[in-house]
N, C-alpha and C positions, 0 to 999 in steps of 0.2 A: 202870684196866684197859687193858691194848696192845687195840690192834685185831689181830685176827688176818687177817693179810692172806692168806692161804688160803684164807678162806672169801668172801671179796668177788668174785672171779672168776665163782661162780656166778650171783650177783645181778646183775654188770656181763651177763652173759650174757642174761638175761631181759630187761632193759632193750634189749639188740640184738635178740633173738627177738621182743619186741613193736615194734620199728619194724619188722622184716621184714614184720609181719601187715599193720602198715598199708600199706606199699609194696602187698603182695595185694591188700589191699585197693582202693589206686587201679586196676591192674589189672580188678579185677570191674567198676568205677564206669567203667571206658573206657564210651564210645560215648554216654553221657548228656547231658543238655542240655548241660552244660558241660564235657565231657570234651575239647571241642578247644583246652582252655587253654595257654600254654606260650610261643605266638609273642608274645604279651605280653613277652617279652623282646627282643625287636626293638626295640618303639616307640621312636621319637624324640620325647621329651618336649620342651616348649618352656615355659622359665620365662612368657615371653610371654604373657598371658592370650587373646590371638588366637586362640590353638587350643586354648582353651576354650569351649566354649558351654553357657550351663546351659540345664537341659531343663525346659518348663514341661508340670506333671501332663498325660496325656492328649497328649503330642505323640511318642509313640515309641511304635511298633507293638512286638508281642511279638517280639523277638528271638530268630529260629530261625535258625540255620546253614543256607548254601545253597551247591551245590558249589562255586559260583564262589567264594566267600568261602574255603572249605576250602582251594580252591587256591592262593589270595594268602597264607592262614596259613601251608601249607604251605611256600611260599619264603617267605615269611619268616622262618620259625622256621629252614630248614635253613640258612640262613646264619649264622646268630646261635648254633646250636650247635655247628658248626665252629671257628668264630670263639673263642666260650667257652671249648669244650674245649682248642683248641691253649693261648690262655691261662691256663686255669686249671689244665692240666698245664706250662706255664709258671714259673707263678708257683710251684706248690707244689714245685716243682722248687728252685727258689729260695731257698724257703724252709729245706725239709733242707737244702740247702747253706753255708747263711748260720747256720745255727740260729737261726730268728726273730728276726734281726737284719733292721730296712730299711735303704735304703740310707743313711740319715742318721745310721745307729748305732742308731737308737732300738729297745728290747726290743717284738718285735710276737707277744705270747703266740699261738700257734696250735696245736690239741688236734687231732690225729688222728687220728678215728674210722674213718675210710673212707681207701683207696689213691686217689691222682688217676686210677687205670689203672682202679679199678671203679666208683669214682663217674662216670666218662668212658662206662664200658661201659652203666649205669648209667640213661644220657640217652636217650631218643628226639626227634625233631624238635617230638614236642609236650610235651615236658615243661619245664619251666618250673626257671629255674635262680634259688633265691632268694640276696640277698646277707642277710649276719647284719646285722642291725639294727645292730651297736654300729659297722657300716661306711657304715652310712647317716646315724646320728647323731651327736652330739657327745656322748663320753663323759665326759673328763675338760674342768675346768676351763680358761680362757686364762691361768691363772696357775699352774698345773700342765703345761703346754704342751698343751691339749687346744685341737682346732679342730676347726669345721664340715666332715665329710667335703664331696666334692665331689656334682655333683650326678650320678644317675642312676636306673636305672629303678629305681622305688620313693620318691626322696627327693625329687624333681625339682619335683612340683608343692608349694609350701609358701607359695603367697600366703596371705597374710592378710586379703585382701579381695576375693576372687573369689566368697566365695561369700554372700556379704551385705551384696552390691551394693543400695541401697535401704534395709537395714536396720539399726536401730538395735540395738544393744549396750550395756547398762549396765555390763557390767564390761571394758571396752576396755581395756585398758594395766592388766590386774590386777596385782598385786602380794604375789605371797601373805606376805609380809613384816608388810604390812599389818592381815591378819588375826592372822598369827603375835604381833605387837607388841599386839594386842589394840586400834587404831586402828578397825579393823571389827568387829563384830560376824559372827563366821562362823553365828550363828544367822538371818542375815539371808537365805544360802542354805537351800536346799531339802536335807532331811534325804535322804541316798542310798537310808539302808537302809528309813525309811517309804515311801517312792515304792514300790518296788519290793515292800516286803513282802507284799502278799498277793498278788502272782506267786511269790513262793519261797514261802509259805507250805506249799504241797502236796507242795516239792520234796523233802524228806524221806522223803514215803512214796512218793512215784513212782520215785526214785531207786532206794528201797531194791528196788520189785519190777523196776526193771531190772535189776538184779545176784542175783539171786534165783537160788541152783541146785539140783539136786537133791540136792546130798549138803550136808546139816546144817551139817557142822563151817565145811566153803566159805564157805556163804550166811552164818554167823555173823560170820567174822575178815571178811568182805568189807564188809559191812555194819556193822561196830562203829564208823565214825567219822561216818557218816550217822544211825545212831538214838542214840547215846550222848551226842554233844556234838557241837550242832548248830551251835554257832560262829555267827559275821554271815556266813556263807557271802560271804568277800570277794570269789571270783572270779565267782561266778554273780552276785552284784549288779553286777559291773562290765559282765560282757557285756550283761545287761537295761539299765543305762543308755547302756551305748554303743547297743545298739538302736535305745533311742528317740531319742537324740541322731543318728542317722545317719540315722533317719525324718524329721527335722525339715532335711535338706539335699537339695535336689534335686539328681540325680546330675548329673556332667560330661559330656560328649561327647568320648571319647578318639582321636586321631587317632594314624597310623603312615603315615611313609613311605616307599610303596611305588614304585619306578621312578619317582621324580621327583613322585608325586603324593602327596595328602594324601585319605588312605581311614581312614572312621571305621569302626571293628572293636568292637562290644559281642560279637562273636561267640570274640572272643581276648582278649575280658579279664579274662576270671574270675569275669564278676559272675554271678549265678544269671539266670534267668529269672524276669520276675517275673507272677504270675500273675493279676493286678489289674487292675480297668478303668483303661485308660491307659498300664498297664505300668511303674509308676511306685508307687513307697512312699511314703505320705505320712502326717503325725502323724495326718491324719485320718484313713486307712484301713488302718495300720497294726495294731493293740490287736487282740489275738484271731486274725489273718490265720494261713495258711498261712508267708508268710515271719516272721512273730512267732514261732509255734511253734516253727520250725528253730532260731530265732535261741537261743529259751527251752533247746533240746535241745543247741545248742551247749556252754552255760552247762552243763548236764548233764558232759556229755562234758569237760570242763576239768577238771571236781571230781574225776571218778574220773580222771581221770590224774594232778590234783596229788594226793590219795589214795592212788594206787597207790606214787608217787614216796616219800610218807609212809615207807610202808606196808617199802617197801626200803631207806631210807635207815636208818631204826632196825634192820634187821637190819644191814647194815655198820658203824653205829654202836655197834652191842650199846649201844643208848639204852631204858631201862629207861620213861620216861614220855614221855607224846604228849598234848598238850593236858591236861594236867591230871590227867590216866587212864593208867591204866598199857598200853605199846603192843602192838600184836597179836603179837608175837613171844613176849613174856612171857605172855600172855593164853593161847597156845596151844602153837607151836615155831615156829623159826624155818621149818621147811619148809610148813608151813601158810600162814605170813607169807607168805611169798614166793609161792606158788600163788596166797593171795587178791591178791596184789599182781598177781601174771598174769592173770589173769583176770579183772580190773578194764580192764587195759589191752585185752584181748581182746573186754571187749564193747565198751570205749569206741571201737574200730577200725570193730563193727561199725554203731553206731548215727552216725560218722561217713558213713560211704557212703553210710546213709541218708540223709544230708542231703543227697544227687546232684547236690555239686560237685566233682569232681575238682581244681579247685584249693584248696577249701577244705581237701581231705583230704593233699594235697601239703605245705600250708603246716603244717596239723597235726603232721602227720607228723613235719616238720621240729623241731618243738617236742619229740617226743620225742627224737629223736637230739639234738635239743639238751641235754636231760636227762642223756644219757647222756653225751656230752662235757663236760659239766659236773663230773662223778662224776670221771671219767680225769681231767680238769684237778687236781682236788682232791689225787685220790692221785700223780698220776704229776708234775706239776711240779715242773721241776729245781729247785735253790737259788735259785741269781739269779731264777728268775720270784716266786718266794717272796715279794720286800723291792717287785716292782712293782704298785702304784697300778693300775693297767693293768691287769693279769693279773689281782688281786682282782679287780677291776670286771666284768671278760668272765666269769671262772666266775661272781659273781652274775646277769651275763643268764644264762649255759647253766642256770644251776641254779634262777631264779628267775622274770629279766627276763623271758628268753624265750617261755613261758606265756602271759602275761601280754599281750605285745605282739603276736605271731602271734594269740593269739584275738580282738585287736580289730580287724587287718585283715580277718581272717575274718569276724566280724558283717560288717564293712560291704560285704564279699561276698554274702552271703547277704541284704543288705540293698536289691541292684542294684549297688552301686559300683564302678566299674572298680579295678585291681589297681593301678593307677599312678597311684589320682584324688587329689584334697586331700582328702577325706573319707576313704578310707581310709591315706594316708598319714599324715593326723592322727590316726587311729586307734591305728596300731602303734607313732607317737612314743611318745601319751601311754602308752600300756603303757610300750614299753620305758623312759622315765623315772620313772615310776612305781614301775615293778617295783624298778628300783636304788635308790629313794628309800626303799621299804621293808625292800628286803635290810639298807642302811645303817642305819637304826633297828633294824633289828630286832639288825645286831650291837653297836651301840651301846647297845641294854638286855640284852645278855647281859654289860655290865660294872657297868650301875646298876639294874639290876632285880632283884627276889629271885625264887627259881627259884617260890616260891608264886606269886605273879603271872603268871609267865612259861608257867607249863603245863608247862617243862622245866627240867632242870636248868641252874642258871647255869654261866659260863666254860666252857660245854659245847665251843666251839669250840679254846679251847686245850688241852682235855684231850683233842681230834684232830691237835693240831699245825698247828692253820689259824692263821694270822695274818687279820684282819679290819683295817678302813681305824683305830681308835684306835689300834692294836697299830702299824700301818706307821708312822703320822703322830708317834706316840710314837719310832719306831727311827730316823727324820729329824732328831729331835732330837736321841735320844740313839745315838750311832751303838754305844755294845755293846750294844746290842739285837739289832744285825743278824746276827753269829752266834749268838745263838737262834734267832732267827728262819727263817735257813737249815736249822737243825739239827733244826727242828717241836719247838723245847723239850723236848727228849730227856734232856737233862742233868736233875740232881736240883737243884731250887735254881732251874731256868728259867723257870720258869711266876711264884716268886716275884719274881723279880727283873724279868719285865717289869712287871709288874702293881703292884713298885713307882716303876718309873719311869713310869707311862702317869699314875697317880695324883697323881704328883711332877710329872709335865708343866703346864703352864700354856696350851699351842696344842693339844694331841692330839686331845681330844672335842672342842673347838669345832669345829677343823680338819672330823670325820668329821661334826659338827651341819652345816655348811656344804656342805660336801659334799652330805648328804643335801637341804637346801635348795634349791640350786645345781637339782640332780633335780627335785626337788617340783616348781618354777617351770618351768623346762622342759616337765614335761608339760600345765602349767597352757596355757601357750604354747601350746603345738600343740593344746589344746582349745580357745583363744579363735579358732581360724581357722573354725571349725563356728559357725554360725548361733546364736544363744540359742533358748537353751530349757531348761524345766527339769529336766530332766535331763544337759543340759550340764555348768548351773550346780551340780546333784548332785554330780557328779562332780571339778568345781572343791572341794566341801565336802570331799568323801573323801581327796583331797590331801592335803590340809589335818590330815587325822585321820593321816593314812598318815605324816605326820613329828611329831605331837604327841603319838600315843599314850605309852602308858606300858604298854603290856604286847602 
């Protein structure tokens, strides 16, 4: 069946309608302990471990904003988004001019959601301008031509031994290969989903009376993928172990300089306030706390927006099954879909705020419009981004990654950690590698998995005209592939004819297996930079599952 592209408009619609709520959102949340986030883009990071100092429990007072500080925030932010804006209307300038060409030739996909003139309008001196992760990290391969972005605010701090200085590490120079080859025993880590189970135990029904409303039909399609198939809840166990793993690293001491001097700012960094004797989270005072709860309510707020995401994508899909179960559109109409899919996003906005971090809800936030330029990428991508490695890659973060990687920087906000520390930088890595590590499996078993297994129909991506990394890796080799490929297999005969070349291929799936590895290891990496613990080491296991599964 065609998609009907007439009716996707209204759906892209909601998705923009619920980032507006959240923007309201920060809004309401001004003025709150961490409402004066933003200048955090100023900082001069320093590879340098110098202007690091880690903080030992009980030596930082509670961090309250005080004018003078306000003020130093103040110029610093208002230079930095001067600076920003002229370049980032700049660049994007640029960009339409060149058509996502950089200057070296190379195709630099970039999706359009917002004008550079409203996003600019957009800004205030405390709002906080994030870059997309796939600009902080290394996307592709060095044999694909993929390299370490350079460094800046957010990617900056990335030692490996700053912060367990003293401390021993049994899994140093992991190698998830190792376990993959069956050399280790991955039973030797700690089980992600036991650890964590009986904190998700209850999330079922908590969940379901958060989204609870008065009118029947609502509260039913809103709630069908919470009481019906309760899945491993993969994104709420990832924030509870990033949690505890973020409990288990004492925060950094972030510095910024101001007129020549070196001024440490917890007041500009985005981390909460933490309300603990000491002021300071630690494994031992963390379990049960106030900043636990948030962190637990986070994990909440992730589910109903991937959820929601669900919930809309199967109506622009006109995708008949969802997990195994037939999807809520079917189950009801599509305009029911789409409300419970609003209104998922609606509260998820509002139970954000309550978490009273303005940065947190900023970076959220983000997540959604990333959603949403995800969607646009999908449908509106010219031909040629179509055949690039690249492009697939960025819409798996907009569509996938992105989630995934913003809600771990997020825990270790909520957790105390500065916006630019190693703890929370190593947070949003192992997401965003993570996330792509799973996108890539998961398109990889939409060609060797049966749709019984799978919860959805197989080849479901090419009966949308997506190409995924076999399909590309296969058009590499065989170059008539690639007008299919531009074409979204529109021709009668397309769909078979790649499918028999990807099969005929000898490099296509290993290629996209590798690929996903390449990922895996990655995020493995930027978890070994965090202190051990078990919950680390959880998360190390989950990895591991995230590119071996089979459905």
């Amino acid at each position: 069946m065609k998609r009907d592209c007439s009716r996707q408009t209204p759906v892209q619609g909601r998705f923009v309608l619920a980032a507006a709520m959240l923007v309201a959102v920060m809004n309401m949340n001004a003025g709150g302990p961490s409402s004066a986030v933003g200048a955090f883009t100023a900082v001069s990071y320093q590879s340098s471990s110098s202007f690091v100092s880690r903080a030992v429990p009980g030596s930082f007072k509670s961090r309250r904003r005080t004018s003078a500080s306000s003020t130093c925030r103040q110029s610093m932010s208002a230079t930095a988004t001067d600076n920003d804006t002229a370049n980032n209307t700049a660049n994007n300038n640029k960009v339409m001019k060149d058509n996502s060409f950089s200057e070296t030739g190379k195709f630099r996909p970039n999706p359009v959601v917002v004008s550079a003139k409203a996003e600019a309008l957009s800004h205030s001196p405390t709002t906080m301008k994030l870059t997309p992760s796939y600009d902080l990290f290394q996307i592709l391969t060095e044999e694909e031509g993929g390299e370490l972005p350079r460094k800046m605010e957010g990617n900056a701090l990335r030692d490996g031994t700053v912060l367990k200085v003293g401390m021993p590490d049994s899994l140093e120079g992991l190698q998830l290969m190792d376990y993959i080859d069956g050399k280790i025993k991955i039973e030797t880590l700690p089980d992600p989903f036991k650890m964590v189970e009986k904190e998700l135990q209850p999330f079922s029904d908590s969940i379901s009376e958060l989204v609870s409303s008065d009118q029947p039909i609502l509260s039913m399609a809103a709630k069908h993928f919470f009481e019906k198939r309760h899945g491993k809840r993969f994104r709420p166990t990832i924030v509870q172990l990033v949690a505890k793993a973020c409990a288990a690293a004492a925060p950094e001491q972030i510095f910024a300089e101001v007129g020549g001097n070196r001024v440490a700012g917890w007041e500009w960094s985005g981390a909460s306030d933490i309300e603990l004797e000491g002021g300071v989270v630690t494994s031992a005072n963390h379990q049960g706390s106030e900043v636990w709860r948030r962190q637990a309510q986070l994990g909440q707020i992730v589910e109903m927006i991937h959820v929601a995401s669900l919930i809309h994508d199967d109506v622009l899909d006109e995708a008949d099954t969802r997990r195994g179960g037939e999807s809520v559109h079917k189950l009801y109409s599509n305009k029911v879909a789409v409300l419970a899919g609003d209104y998922l996003l609606a509260r998820a906005s509002v139970l954000l705020a309550r978490l009273e971090n303005t940065a947190v809800v900023q970076i959220m936030a983000t997540a959604l419009e990333s959603l949403v330029a995800g969607e646009i990428m999908q449908l509106k991508s010219p031909p040629k981004a179509l055949l690039e490695m690249e492009s697939y890659l960025r819409k798996s973060y907009y569509k996938t990654a992105s989630l995934i990687c913003y809600a771990g920087r997020s825990t270790a906000l909520l957790g105390g950690h500065a916006y630019g520390s190693t703890v929370a930088t190593a947070c949003e890595e192992f997401g965003f590698h993570l996330g792509l590590a799973y996108q890539i499996q998961d398109d990889i078993l939409d060609f060797t998995a049966l749709a019984s297994v799978l919860g959805k129909p197989a080849l479901a991506d090419m009966d949308l005209g997506l190409s995924t990394a076999p399909i590309l890796y296969a058009a590499q080799e065989y170059p008539h592939l690639r007008p299919l490929v531009m074409r979204r297999f529109k021709n009668k005969g397309d769909k078979q004819t790649a499918l028999e070349a990807l099969y005929k291929s000898k490099t296509a799936m290993n290629k996209a297996k590798d690929l996903a590895k390449f990922h895996a290891q990655k995020a493995v990496d930027a978890l070994l930079r965090l202190p051990q613990s078990d919950a680390r080491d959880a998360l190390v296991r989950l990895t591991h599952l995230v590119i071996t599964r089979k459905k």
